[in-house]
RODO-2510 file (C-alpha; in nm, 4 decimals, decimal comma):
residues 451
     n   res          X          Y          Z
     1     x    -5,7442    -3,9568     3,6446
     2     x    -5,7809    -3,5720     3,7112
     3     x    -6,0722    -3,4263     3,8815
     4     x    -6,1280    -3,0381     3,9340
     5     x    -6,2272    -2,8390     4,2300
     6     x    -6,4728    -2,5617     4,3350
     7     x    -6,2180    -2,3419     4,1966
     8     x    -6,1482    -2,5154     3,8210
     9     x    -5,8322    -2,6071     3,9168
    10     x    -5,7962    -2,9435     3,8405
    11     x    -5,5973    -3,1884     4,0468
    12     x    -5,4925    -3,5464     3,9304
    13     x    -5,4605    -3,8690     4,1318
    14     x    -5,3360    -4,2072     3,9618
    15     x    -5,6348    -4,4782     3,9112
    16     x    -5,6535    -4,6942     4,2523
    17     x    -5,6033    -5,0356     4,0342
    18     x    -5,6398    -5,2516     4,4009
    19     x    -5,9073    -5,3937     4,4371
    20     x    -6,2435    -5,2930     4,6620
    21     x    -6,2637    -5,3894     5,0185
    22     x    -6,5018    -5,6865     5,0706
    23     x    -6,7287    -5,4540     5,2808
    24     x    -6,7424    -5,2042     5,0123
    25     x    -6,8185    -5,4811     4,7780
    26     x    -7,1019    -5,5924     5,0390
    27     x    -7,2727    -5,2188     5,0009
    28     x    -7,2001    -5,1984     4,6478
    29     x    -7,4005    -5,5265     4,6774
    30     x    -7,6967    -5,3929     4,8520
    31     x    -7,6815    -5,0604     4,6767
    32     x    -7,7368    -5,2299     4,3584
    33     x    -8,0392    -5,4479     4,4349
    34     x    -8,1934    -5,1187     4,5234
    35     x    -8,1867    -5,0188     4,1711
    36     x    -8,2875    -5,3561     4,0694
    37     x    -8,6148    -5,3706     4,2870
    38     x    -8,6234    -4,9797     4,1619
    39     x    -8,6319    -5,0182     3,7726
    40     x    -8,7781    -5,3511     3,7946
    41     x    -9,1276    -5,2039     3,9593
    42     x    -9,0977    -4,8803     3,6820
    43     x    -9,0520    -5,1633     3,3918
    44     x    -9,3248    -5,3783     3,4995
    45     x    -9,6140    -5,0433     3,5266
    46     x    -9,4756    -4,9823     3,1649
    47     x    -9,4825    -5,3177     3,0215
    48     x    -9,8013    -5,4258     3,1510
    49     x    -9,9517    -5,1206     3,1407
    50     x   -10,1945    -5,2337     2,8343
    51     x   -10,2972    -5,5130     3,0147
    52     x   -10,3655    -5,3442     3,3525
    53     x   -10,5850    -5,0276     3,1962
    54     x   -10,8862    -5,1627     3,1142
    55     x   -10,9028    -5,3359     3,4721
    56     x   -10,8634    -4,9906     3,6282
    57     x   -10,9781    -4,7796     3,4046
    58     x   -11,2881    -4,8178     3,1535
    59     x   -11,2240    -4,7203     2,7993
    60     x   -11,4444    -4,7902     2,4967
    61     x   -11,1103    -4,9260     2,2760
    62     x   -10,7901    -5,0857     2,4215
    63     x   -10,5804    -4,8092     2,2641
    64     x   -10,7583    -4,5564     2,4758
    65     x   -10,6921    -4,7984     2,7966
    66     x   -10,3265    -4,8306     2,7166
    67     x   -10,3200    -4,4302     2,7340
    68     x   -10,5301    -4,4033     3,0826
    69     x   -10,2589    -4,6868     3,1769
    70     x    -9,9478    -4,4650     3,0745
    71     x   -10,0587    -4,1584     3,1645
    72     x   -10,0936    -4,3137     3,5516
    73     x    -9,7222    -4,4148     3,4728
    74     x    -9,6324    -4,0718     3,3760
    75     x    -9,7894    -3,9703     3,6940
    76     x    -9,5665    -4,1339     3,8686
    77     x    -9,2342    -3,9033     3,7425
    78     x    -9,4489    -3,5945     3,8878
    79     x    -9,3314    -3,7154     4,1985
    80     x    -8,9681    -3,7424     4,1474
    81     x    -8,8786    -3,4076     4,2303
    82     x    -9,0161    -3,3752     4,5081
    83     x    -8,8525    -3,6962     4,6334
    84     x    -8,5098    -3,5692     4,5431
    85     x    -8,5446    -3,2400     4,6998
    86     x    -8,7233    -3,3629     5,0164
    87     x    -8,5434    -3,6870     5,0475
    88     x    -8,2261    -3,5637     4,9005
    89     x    -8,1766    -3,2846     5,1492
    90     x    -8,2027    -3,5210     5,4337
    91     x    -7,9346    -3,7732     5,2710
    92     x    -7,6794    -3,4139     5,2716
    93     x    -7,8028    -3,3059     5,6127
    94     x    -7,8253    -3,6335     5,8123
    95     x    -7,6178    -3,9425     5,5775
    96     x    -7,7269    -4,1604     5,3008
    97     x    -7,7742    -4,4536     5,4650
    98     x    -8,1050    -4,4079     5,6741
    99     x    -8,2481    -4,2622     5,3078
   100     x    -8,1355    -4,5422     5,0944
   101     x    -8,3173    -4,8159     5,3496
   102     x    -8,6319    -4,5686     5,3122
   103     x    -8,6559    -4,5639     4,9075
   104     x    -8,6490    -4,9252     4,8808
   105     x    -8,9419    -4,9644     5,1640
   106     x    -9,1448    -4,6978     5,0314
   107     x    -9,1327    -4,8904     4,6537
   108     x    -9,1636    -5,2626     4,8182
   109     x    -9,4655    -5,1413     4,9933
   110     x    -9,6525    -4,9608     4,7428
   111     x    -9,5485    -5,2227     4,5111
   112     x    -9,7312    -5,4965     4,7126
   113     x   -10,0718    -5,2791     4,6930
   114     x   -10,0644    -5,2226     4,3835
   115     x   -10,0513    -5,6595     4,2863
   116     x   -10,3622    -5,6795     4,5470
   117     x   -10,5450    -5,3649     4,4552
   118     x   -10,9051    -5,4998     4,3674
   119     x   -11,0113    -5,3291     4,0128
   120     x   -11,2719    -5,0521     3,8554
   121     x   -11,5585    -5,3822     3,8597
   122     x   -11,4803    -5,4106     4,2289
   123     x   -11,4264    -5,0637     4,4443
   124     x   -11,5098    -4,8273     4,1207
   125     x   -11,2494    -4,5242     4,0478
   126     x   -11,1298    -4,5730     4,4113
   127     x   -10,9072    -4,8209     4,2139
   128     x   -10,7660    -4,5363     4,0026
   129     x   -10,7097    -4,3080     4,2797
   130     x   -10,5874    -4,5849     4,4971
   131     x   -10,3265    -4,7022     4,1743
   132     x   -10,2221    -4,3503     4,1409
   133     x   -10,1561    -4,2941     4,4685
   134     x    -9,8965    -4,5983     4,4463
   135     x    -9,7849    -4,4221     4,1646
   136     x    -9,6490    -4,1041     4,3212
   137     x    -9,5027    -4,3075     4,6233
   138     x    -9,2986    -4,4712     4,3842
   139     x    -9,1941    -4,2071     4,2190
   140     x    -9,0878    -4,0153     4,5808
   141     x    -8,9001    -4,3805     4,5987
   142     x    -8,6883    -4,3215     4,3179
   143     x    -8,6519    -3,9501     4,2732
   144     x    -8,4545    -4,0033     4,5512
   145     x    -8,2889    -4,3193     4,4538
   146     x    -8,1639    -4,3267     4,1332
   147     x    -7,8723    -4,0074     4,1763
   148     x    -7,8211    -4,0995     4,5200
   149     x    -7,7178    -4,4118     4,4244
   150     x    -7,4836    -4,3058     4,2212
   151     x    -7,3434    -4,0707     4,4184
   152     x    -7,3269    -4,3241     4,6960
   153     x    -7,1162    -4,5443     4,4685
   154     x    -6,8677    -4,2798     4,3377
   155     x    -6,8382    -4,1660     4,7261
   156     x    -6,7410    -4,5456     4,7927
   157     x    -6,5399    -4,5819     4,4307
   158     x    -6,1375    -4,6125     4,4687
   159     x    -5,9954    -4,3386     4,2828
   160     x    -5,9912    -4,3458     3,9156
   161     x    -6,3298    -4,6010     3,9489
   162     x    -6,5811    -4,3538     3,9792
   163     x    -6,7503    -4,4564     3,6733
   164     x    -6,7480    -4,8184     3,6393
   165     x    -6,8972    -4,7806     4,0303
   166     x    -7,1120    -4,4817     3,9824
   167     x    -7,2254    -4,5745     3,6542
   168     x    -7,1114    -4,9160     3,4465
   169     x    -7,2130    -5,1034     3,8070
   170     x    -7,4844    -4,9401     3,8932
   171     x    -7,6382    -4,9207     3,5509
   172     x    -7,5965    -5,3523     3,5356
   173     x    -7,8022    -5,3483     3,8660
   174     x    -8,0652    -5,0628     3,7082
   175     x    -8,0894    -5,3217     3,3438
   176     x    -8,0729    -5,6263     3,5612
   177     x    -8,4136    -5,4784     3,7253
   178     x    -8,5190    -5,4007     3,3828
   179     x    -8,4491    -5,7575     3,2249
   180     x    -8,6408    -5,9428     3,5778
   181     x    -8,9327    -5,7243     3,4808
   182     x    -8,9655    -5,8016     3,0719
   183     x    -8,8247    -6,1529     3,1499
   184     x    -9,0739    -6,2256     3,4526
   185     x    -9,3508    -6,1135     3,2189
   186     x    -9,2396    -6,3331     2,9458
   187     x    -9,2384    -6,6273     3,1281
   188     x    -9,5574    -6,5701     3,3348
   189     x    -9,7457    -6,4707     2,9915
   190     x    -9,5835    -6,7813     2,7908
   191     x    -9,7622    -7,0062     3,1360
   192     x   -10,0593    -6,8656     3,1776
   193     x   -10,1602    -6,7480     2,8071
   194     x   -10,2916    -6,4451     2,6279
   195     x   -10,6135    -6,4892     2,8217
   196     x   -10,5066    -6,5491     3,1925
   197     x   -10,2419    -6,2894     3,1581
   198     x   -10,4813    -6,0206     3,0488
   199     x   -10,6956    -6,1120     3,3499
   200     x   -10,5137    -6,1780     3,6599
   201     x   -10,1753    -6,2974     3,5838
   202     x    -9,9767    -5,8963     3,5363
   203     x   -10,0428    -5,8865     3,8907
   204     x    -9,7704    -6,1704     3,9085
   205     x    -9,4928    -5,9484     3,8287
   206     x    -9,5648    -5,7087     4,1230
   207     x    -9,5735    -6,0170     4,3535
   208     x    -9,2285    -6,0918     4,2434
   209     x    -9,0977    -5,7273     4,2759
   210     x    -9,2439    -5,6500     4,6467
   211     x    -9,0732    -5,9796     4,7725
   212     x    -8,7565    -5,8596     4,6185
   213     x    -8,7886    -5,5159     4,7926
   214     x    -8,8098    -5,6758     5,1370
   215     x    -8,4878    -5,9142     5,0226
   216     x    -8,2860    -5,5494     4,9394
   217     x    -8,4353    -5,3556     5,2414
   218     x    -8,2618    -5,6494     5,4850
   219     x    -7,9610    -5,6474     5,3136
   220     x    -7,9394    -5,2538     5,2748
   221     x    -7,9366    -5,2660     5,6917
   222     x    -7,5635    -5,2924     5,7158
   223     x    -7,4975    -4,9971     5,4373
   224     x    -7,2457    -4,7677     5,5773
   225     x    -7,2291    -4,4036     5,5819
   226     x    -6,9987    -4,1991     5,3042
   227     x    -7,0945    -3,8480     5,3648
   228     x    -6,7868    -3,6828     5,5291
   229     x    -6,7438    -3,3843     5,7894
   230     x    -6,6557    -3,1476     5,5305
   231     x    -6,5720    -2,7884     5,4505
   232     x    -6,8945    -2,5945     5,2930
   233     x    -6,7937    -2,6447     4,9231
   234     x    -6,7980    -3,0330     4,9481
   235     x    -6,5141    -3,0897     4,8305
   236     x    -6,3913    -3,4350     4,9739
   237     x    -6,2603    -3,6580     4,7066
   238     x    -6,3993    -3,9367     4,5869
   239     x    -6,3425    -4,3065     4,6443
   240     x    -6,2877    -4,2011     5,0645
   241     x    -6,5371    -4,3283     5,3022
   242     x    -6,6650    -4,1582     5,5761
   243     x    -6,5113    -4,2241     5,9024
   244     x    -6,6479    -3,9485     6,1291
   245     x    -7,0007    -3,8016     6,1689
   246     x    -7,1891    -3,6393     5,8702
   247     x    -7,1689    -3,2081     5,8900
   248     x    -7,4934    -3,1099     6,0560
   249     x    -7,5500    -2,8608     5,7795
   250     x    -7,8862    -2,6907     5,7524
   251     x    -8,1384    -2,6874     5,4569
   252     x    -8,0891    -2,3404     5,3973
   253     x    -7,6967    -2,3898     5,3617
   254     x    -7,7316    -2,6684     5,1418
   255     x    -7,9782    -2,4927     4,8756
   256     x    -7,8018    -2,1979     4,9124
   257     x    -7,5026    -2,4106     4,7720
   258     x    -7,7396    -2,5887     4,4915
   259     x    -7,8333    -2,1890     4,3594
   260     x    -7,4583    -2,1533     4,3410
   261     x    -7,4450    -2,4135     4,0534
   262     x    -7,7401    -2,3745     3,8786
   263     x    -7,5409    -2,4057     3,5777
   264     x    -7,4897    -2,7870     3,6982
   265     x    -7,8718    -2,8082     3,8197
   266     x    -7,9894    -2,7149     3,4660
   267     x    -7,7360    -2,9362     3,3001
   268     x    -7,8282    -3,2450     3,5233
   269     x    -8,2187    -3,1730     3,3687
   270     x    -8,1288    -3,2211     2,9986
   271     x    -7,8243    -3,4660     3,0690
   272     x    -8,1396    -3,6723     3,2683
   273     x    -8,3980    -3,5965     3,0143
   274     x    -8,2541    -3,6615     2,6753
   275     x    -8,1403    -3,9886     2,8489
   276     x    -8,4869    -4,1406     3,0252
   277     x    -8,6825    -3,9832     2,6564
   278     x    -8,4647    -4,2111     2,4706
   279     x    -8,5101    -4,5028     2,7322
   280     x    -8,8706    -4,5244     2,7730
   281     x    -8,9090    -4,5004     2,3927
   282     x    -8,7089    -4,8098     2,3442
   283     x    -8,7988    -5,0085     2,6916
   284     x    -9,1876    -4,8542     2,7507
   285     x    -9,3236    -4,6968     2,4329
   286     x    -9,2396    -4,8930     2,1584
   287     x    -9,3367    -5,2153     2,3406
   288     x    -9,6852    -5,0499     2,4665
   289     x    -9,7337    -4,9820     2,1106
   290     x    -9,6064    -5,3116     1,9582
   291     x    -9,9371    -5,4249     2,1669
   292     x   -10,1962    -5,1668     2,1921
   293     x   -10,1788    -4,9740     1,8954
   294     x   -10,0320    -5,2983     1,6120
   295     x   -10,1788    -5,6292     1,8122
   296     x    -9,8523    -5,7906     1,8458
   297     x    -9,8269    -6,0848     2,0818
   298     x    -9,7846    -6,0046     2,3952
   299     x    -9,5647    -6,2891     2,4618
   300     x    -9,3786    -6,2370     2,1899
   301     x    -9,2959    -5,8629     2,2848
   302     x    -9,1931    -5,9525     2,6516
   303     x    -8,9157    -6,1780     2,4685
   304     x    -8,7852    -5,8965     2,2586
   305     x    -8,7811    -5,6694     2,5440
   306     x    -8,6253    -5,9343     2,7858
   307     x    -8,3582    -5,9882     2,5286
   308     x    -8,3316    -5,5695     2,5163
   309     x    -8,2374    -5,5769     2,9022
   310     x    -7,9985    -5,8531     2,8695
   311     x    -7,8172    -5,6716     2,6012
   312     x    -7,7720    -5,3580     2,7937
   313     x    -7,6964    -5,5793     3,1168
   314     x    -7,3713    -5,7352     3,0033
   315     x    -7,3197    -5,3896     2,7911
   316     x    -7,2927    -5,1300     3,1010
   317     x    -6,9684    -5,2701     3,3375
   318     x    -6,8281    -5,2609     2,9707
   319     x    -6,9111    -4,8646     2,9328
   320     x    -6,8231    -4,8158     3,2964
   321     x    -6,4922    -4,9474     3,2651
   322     x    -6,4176    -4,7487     2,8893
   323     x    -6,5485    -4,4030     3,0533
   324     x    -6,2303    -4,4486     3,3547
   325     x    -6,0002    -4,5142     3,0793
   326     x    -6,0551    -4,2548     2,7850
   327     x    -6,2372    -4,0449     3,0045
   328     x    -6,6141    -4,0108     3,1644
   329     x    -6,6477    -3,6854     2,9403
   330     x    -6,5058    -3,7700     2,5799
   331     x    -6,7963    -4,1314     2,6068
   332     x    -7,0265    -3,9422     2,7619
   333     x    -7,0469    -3,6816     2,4698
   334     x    -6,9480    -3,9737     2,1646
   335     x    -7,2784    -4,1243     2,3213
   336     x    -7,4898    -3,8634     2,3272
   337     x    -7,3788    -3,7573     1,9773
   338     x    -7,4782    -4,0951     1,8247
   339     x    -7,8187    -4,0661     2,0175
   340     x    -7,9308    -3,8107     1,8082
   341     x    -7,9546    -4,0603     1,4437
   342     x    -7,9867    -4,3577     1,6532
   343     x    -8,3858    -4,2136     1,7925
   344     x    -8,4917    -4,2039     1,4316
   345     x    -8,4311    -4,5773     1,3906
   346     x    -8,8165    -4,5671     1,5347
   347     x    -8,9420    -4,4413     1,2155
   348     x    -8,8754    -4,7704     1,0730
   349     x    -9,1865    -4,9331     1,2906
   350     x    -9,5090    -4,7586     1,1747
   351     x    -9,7096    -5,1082     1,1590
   352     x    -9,7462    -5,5080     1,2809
   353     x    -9,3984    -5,6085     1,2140
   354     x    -9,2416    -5,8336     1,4869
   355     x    -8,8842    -5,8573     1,2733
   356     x    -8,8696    -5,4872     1,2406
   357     x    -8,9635    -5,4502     1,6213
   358     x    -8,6703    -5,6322     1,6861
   359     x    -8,4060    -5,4328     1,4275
   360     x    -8,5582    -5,0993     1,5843
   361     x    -8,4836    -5,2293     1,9908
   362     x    -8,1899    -5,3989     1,9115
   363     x    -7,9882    -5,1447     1,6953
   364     x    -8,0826    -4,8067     1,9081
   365     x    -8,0454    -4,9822     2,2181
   366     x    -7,6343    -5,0316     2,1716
   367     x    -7,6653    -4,6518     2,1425
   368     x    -7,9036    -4,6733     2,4807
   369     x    -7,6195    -4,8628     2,6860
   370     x    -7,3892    -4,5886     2,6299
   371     x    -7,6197    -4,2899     2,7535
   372     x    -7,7919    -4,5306     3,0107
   373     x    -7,4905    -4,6042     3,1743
   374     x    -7,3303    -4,2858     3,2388
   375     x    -7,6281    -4,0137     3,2513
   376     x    -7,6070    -4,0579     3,6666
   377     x    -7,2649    -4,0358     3,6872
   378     x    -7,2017    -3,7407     3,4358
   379     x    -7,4949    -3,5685     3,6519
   380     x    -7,2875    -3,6971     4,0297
   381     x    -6,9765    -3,4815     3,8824
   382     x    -7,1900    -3,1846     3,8185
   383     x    -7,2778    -3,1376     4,1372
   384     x    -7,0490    -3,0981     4,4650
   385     x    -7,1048    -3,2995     4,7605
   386     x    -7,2170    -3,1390     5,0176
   387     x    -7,5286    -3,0509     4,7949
   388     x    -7,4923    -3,3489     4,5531
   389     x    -7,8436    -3,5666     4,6825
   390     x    -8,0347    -3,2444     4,6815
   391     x    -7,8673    -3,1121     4,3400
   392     x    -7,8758    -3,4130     4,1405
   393     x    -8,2340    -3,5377     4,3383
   394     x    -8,4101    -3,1707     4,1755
   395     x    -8,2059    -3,1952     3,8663
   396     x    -8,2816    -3,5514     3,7661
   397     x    -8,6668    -3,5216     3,9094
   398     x    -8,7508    -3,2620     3,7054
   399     x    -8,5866    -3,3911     3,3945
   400     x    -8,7660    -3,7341     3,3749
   401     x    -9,0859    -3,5791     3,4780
   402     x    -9,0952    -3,3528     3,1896
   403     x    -8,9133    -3,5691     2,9276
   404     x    -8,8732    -3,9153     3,0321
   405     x    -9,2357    -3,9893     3,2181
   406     x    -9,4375    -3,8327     2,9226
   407     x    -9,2171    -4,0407     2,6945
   408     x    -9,3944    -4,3450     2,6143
   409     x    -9,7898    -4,1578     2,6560
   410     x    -9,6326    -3,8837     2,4085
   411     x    -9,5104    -4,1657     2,1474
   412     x    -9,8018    -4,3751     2,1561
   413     x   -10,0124    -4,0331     2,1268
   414     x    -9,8418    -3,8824     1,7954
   415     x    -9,8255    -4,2100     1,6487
   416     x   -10,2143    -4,2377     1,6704
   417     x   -10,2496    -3,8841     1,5015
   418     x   -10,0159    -4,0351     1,2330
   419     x    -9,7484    -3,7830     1,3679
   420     x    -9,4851    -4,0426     1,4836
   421     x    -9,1664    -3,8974     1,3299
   422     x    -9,2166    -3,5649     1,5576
   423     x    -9,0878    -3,7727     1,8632
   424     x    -8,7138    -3,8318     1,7501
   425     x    -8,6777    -3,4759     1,6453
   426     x    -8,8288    -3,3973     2,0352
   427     x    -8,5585    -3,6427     2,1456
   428     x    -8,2684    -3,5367     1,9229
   429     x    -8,3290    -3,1362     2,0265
   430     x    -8,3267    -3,2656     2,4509
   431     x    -7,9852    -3,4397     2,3392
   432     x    -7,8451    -3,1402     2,1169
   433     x    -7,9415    -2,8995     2,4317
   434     x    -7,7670    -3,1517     2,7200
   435     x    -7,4548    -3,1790     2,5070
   436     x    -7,4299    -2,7577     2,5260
   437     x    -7,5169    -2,7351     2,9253
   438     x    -7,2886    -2,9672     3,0083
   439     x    -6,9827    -2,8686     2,7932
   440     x    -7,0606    -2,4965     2,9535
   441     x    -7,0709    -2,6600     3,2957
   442     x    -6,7409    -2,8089     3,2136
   443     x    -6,6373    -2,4575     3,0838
   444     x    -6,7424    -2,2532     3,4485
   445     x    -6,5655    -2,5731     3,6347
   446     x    -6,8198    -2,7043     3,7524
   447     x    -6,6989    -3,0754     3,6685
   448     x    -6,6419    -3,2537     4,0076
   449     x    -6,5845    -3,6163     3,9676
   450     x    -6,3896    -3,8440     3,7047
   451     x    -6,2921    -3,6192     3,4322
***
């Protein structure tokens, strides 16, 4: 396994085959129920956002509800950035430890207000504001949390592991939060009914999720600390946990560093982007459409999407493990390739159609395992570590809030004005543009980890 240096020079170390300490199986552990509680509060907003809009927000149709509902979901992602480049300069000033235990409280919390919040009937548009609100503090949650994770997990990967850690293990914990939240729903909507669902029982889901924040945020206490003492490019190698003090560097230094590779900033956006555009079409849009726009049973659509998650679940340690082998580059690129005729499978679902529904997840999603599972680790490897949090935090903020968090609102939106097959040609140019920043990242050597 070769990996290449400030310089471009690259320098190879054999794979580590032995296997991981128990304690670094332990964090690994506690790192990846982060993600879980993480992805499973973002799923449930998106999945139950029909059924939550016209509680919180009165419409006169409940098309136009599902859009107020999304559109406070997309709100969310506007936060993101600023979460990785506050958060994420205190995780490469300070450690990643005392960060990761904040992410997960900030979601558990605003999680829990959001399954109590009284509705529109009861407090007025205070519930709006008081929903949004939850919204952004989520979205500071995981701006910060979904790279740093990642990085966290290459940091803590044996050599030669970096991306079943960083990204085939991580991505199972991210999918497993994603399946609790469509397979929660599908079970609480197949109890309760159509009618009790639409009423009180979505607020079920956020129950669940809040309880499993406070589960990760005590196990999360005994996390330890991989940022090294290091030299001012960063460059400690992976798969080497820290065994002295983290480098009191200051803000400045480390976004002086991050202007340094702006290359790899800019690349992280699209690599991010093209990714979460093609995710929350399949996991968020289609589904929100499948229910507000064609009537489909709700029920129904919870299965399809449960059996989505389950799919890319078992699918990701399986794309982890292929990336160390033949190389976190050459899948990273085959996946992103196919991405591009995969998005237009969504074509195929212009009406009420549960069967096609279920050809349209099913098929693009194999393609969605691949990109899912390494778009955080391909963006870790871009960046350095002494700026990696920061770097990746403002690189994969801004790249869901412009492509992935308008996602779903901008595919339910064109399909209305009968313009639905605009969205895989958006999706297909984001992929088509992160395919040429990263290969002229890779060019300037700016490739860090695994490749």
């Amino acid at each position: 396994m070769s990996s290449t240096t400030s310089s471009g020079t690259p320098t190879n170390s054999p794979p580590d085959t032995g296997p991981a300490r128990p304690s670094s199986r332990r964090a690994l552990l506690a790192l990846g129920l982060g993600n879980t509680v993480e992805w499973y509060d973002w799923q449930a907003a998106g999945l139950l956002a029909a059924l939550m809009g016209p509680h919180f927000f009165p419409a006169t149709d409940p098309l136009s509800a599902t859009l107020s509902a999304l559109a406070v979901f997309a709100v969310g992602f506007a936060a993101r950035p600023f979460g990785g480049v506050l958060l994420g300069t205190v995780a490469d000033r300070v450690g990643r430890r005392a960060v990761m235990l904040l992410s997960v409280a900030i979601m558990a919390v605003s999680t829990l207000v959001i399954a109590v919040l009284p509705t529109y009937s009861q407090i007025g548009a205070w519930a709006g504001v008081i929903l949004v609100a939850c919204r952004l503090a989520q979205g500071i949650s995981t701006g910060v949390e979904a790279p740093l994770s990642s990085a966290y997990a290459a940091e803590l990967a044996p050599p030669g592991h970096e991306a079943r850690w960083g990204g085939g293990v991580i991505s199972m914990f991210v999918n497993l939060g994603l399946l609790g939240a469509s397979l929660v729903s599908f079970v609480a909507s197949g109890l309760l009914g159509n009618a009790a669902m639409s009423e009180w029982g979505w607020r079920l889901p956020f129950v669940f999720g809040a309880l499993l924040g406070l589960v990760t945020l005590y196990l999360r206490r005994s996390l330890p600390e991989t940022l090294h003492a290091e030299d001012p490019a960063g460059e400690v190698p992976a798969g080497t946990a820290a065994q002295s003090a983290p480098s009191a560097q200051s803000a400045g230094q480390i976004w002086r560093t991050v202007r340094r590779h702006w290359v790899g900033v800019l690349a992280v956006v699209f690599v991010v982007g093209a990714a979460q555009a093609f995710n929350y079409a399949w996991n968020v849009g289609l589904p929100s459409l499948a229910r507000g726009g064609f009537a489909e049973n709700a029920t129904s659509v919870f299965g399809l999407t449960t059996l989505l998650g389950l799919v890319m679940m078992l699918g990701s340690p399986l794309v982890g493990r292929w990336a160390d082998r033949y190389r976190l580059s050459r899948v990273f690129l085959a996946g992103r390739v196919l991405a591009i005729p995969a998005v237009f499978l969504m074509l195929a679902y212009t009406g009420p159609g549960l069967g096609t529904l279920a050809v349209v997840l099913l098929a693009g999603g194999v393609v969605l395992i691949l990109n899912m599972t390494l778009y955080n680790v391909v963006s870790v490897s871009l960046m350095p570590q002494s700026c990696r949090a920061a770097g990746c935090g403002i690189g994969y903020g801004i790249g869901v809030a412009l492509f992935g968090g308008t996602a779903s609102y901008l595919l339910v939106w064109l399909q209305r004005a009968h313009l639905g097959w605009l969205f895989p040609c958006y999706v297909a140019v984001l992929c088509v543009l992160s395919i040429a920043l990263y290969l002229l990242a890779r060019r300037r050597g700016e490739v860090y980890v695994g490749d």
